[in-house]
C-alpha positions in Angstrom: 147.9 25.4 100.6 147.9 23.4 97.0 148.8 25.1 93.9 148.4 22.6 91.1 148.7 25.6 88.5 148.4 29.0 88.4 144.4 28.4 88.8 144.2 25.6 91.3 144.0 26.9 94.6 142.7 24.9 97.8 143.5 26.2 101.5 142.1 23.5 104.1 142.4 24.2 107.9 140.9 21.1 110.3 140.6 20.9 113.9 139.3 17.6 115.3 138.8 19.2 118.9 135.4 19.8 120.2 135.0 22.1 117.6 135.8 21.3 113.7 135.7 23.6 111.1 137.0 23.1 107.4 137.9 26.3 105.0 138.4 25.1 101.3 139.2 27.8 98.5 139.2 26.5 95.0 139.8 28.3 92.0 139.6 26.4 89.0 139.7 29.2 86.6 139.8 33.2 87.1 135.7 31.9 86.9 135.4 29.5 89.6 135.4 29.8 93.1 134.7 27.9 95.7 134.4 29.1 99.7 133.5 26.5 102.2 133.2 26.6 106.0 131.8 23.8 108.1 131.4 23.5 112.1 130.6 20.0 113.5 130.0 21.5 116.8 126.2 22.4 118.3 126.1 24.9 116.1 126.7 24.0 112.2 127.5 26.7 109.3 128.2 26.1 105.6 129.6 29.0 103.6 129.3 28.4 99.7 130.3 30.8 97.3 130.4 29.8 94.0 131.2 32.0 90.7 131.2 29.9 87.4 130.9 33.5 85.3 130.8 37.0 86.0 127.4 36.3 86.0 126.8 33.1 88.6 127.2 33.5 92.3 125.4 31.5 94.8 126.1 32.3 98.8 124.7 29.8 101.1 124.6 29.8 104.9 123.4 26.9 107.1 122.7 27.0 110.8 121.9 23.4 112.4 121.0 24.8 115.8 117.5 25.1 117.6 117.3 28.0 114.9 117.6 26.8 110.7 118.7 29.9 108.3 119.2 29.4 105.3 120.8 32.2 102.8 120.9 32.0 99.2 121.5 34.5 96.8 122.1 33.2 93.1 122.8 35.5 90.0 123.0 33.6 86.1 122.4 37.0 84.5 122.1 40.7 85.7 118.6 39.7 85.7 117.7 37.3 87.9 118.7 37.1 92.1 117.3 35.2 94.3 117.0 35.8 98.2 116.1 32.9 100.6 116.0 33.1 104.5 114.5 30.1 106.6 113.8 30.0 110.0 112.4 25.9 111.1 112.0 27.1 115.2 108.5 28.3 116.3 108.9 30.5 113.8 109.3 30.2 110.2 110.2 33.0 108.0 110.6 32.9 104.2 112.1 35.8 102.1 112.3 35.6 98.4 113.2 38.1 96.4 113.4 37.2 92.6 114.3 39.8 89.6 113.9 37.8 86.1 113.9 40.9 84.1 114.0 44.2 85.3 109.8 44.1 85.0 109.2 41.0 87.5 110.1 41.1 91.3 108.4 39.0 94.1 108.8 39.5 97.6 107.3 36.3 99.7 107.4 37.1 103.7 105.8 33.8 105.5 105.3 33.3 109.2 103.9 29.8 109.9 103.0 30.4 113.8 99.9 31.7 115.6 99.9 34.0 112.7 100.3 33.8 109.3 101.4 36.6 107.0 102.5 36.5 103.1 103.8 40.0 101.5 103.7 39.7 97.8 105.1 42.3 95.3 105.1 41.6 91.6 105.7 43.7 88.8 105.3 42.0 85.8 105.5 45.2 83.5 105.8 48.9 84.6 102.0 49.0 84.7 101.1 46.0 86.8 101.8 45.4 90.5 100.0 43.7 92.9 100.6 43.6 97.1 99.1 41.0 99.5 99.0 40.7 102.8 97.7 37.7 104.4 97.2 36.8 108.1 95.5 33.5 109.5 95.2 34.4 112.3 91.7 35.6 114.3 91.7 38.0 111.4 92.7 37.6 108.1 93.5 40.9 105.7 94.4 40.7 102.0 95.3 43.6 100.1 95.7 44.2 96.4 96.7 46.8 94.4 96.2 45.9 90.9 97.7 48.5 87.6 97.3 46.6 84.4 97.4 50.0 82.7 97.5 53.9 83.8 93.9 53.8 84.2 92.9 50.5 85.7 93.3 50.3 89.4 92.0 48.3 91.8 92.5 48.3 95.4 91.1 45.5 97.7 91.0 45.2 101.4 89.4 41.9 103.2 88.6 41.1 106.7 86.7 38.0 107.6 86.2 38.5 110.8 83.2 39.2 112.6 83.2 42.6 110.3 84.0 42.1 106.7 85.2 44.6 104.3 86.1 45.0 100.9 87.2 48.4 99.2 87.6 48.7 95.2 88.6 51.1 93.2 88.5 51.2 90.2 89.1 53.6 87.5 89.1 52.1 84.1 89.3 55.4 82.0 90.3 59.1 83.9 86.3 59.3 83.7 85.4 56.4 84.9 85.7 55.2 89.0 83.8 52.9 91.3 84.0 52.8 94.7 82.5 49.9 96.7 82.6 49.2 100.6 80.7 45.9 101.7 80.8 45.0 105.5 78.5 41.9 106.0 78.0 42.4 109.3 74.8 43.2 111.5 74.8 46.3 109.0 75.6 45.9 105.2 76.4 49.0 103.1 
């Protein structure tokens, strides 16, 4: 335990036995932190945590095993986090969650075995979101759900497998919708 000044702080703790882990604490200012915690062993984790501002926070978690995670979650303003979860085994997951203004989040789910799935929510502005849902697998779905405005909506819904289908809706004015339903399959309507 160092204490350079009143806001230089490190706390180190090492053991060179089968197992090896390192803690370090820094604190530069009442604005900068510092959390670490490594294990050389089969299974490896690194703890960051880092705050430069009120506003700046980044927490990171590694895992060297047969199984990779990785968690990040990062703040500069009240605006904008980000969420990151990895998984390098058979599977493979992603998770991303960003907010850059209160208008805009994206939420990214990926799964890069025998199937494939993507999740995407965005929200540019109150009045537009959209959702997709992808699987490559035998069959593949999307789904969309577009708002550009109160009275524009669409909604789509694919399938290209043997049976293919797609399903709009629109409604461009409270007067005005459109329905369609295509299957391009031994029967088409």
């Amino acid at each position: 335990l160092f204490s350079w000044t009143d806001q230089f702080n490190i706390s180190l703790l090492f053991s060179w036995t089968d197992q090896f882990y390192i803690f370090l604490l820094f604190s530069w200012t009442d604005q900068f932190n510092i959390s670490l915690l490594f294990s050389w062993t089969d299974q490896f984790y690194i703890f960051l945590l880092f705050s430069w501002t009120d506003q700046f926070y980044i927490s990171l978690l590694f895992f060297w095993t047969d199984q990779f995670y990785i968690f990040l979650l990062f703040s500069w303003t009240d605006q904008f986090y980000i969420f990151l979860l990895f998984s390098l085994t058979d599977q493979f997951y992603i998770f991303l969650l960003f907010s850059l203004t209160d208008q805009f989040y994206i939420f990214l789910l990926f799964s890069l075995t025998d199937q494939f799935y993507i999740f995407l929510l965005f929200s540019l502005t109150d009045q537009f979101y959209i959702f997709l849902l992808f699987s490559l697998t035998d069959q593949f779905y999307i789904f969309l759900l577009f708002s550009l405005t109160d009275q524009f909506n669409i909604f789509l819904l694919f399938s290209l497998t043997d049976q293919f289908y797609i399903f709009l809706l629109f409604s461009l004015t409270d007067q005005f919708y459109i329905f369609l339903l295509f299957s391009w399959t031994d029967q088409f309507h």
